[in-house]
N, C-alpha and C positions, 0 to 999 in steps of 0.2 A: 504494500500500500504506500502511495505517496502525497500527501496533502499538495493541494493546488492552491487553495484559500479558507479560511474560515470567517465566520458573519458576525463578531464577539465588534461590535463600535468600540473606536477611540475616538477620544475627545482633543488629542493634542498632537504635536507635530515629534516624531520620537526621535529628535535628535541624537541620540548618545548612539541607539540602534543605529541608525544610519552612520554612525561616526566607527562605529565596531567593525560594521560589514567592510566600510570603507577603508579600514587601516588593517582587515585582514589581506584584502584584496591587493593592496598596496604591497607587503609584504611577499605574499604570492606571486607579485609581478618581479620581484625583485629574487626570487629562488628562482623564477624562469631564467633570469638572466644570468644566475649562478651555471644553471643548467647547461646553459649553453658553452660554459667553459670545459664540462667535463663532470663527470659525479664525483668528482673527489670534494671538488670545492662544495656544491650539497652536502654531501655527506658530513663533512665536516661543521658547515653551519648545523644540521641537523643533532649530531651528538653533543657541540660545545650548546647549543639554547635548546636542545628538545631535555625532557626530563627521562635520564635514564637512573634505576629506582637504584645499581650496585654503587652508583656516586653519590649518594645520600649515604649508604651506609659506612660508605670509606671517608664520606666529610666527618660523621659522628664519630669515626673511629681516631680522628684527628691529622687524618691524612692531608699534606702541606698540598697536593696534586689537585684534590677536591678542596678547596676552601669555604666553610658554610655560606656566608652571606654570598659568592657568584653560585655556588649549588643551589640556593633554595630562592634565586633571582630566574636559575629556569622555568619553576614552577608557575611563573609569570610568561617570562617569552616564550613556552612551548603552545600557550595556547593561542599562538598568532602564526605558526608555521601548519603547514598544509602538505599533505604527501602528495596532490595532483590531482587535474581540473572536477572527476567526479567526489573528493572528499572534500575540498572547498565549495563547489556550486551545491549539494548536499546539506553544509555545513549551514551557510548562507540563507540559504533559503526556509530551512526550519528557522531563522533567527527573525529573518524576514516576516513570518508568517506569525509566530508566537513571539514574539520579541516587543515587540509593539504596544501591544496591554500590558503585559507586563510596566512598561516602561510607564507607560500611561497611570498605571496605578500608584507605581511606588514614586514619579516623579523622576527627574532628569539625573542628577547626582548619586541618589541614594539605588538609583536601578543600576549606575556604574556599579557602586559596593559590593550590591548584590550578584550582581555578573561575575563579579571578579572572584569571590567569595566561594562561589559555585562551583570555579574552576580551580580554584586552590585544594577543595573538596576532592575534588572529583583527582586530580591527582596524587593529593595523598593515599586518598584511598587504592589506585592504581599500584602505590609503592608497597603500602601496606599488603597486599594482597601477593606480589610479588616481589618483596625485596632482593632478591637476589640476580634480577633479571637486568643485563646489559643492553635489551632493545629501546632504542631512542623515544616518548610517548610522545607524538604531536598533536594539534588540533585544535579547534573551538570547543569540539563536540561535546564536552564533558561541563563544560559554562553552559552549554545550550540547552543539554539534558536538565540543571536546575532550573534553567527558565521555564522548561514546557512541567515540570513539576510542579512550579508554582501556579501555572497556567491552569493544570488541571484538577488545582483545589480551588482556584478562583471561580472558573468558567466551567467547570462540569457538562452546563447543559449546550457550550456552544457547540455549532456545528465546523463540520470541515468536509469542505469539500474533496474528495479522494480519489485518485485512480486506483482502481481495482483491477490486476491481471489475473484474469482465469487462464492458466497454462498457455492458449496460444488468443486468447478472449482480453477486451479491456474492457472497462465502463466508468463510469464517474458516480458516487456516492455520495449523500453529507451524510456524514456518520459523526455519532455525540465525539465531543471533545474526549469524554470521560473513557470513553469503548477505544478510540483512536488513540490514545495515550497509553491508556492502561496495559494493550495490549503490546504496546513500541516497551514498554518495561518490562515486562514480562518476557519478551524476545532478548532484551540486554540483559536481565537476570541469568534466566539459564543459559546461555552461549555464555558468560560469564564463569560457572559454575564448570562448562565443558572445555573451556579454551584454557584454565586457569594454567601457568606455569608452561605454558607451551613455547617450541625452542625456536619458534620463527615468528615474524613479524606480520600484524594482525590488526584487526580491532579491537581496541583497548574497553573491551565492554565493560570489566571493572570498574575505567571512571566513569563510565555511564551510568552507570548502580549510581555510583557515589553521588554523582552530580545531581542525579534525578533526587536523592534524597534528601540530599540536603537544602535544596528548592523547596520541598514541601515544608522542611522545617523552618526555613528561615524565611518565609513569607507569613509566615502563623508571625513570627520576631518583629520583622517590621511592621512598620506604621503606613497604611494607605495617604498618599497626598492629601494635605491639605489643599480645598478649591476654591480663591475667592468667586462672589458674586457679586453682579449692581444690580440692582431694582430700580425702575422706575415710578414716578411720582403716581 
């Protein structure tokens, strides 16, 4: 299944959303051009800013090689690097779509926090789950996965409009927020559960656990925007 759009109104212009999508994309445009030198030079961007979980344990362990504060500085820039054009336009486009209300609810700054928050989440949890693991974690995905958690404690009843492939069949759906979500966690929990600790490079469904949960919790924490209004005489 893949949401097209959903029918949940906003009131406001979601700047930040738009400034996220936009300084992924940025980013992206700029590992293209790595690309073009060769994958070493990728690669390398990839291991020194992506969050790999064995350089965490060798910072703790006081390792001069890993130094905590550039270690735990990945956990920020990994989730602005992209493995290539279907994990970014993917990535985007969920942000696109549920991003919005969100942002609209919690207000322009405090939807930053919580973005950020989610992603910090979402890769601890990655590390925790597999500390020993040398594969590089990139992505938004795991910041986005709290959003659409929040989303679908807010909005339950919204719809979303879906593409639905039946083996060689497609069709378009609205199906509840709540049905449409619930079941995108559910697919991240267990492929989580069956990928765990695996020796090659993957979807890091882990942060997607993480992220998605920690969206539901910390939307219960904050505070819905305050909204002025004028009244007329």
């Amino acid at each position: 299944m893949f949401p097209i759009r959903d029918d949940q109104p906003r009131y406001s212009t979601p700047l930040v959303n738009y400034f996220i999508i936009g300084l992924n994309t940025v980013v992206f445009l700029f590992e293209l051009s790595l690309q073009m030198q060769g994958p070493r030079a990728l690669n390398a961007l990839v291991f020194q800013f992506g969050v790999v979980p064995q350089h965490f344990a060798r910072a703790l362990a006081g390792s001069a090689v890993y130094p905590i504060p550039a270690t735990l500085l990945t956990i920020l820039t990994s989730m602005f690097l992209h493995g290539g054009w279907l994990h970014i336009i993917f990535n985007m486009w969920f942000l696109w779509i549920f991003g919005d209300n969100i942002e609209d609810y919690l207000g322009h700054f405090t939807y930053l926090i919580f973005y950020l928050l989610c992603g910090v989440a979402a890769a601890v949890t990655q590390i925790a789950l597999d500390p020993r693991s040398v594969i590089p974690t990139i992505g938004a995905s795991g910041a986005i996965a709290g959003v659409m958690g929040a989303y679908v404690l807010l909005y339950p009843r919204a719809k979303v409009l879906t593409l639905v492939v039946l083996i060689v069949f497609f069709t378009f759906w609205w199906i509840p927020a709540w049905f449409f979500l619930g079941y995108w966690f559910l697919l991240q929990f267990f492929s989580a559960s069956i990928t765990l600790h695996q020796a090659s490079g993957g979807v890091a469904f882990g942060a997607h656990v993480g992220g998605f949960v920690t969206g539901l919790i910390l939307i219960k924490v904050f505070r819905q925007r305050t909204r002025g209004y004028r009244y007329g005489n």
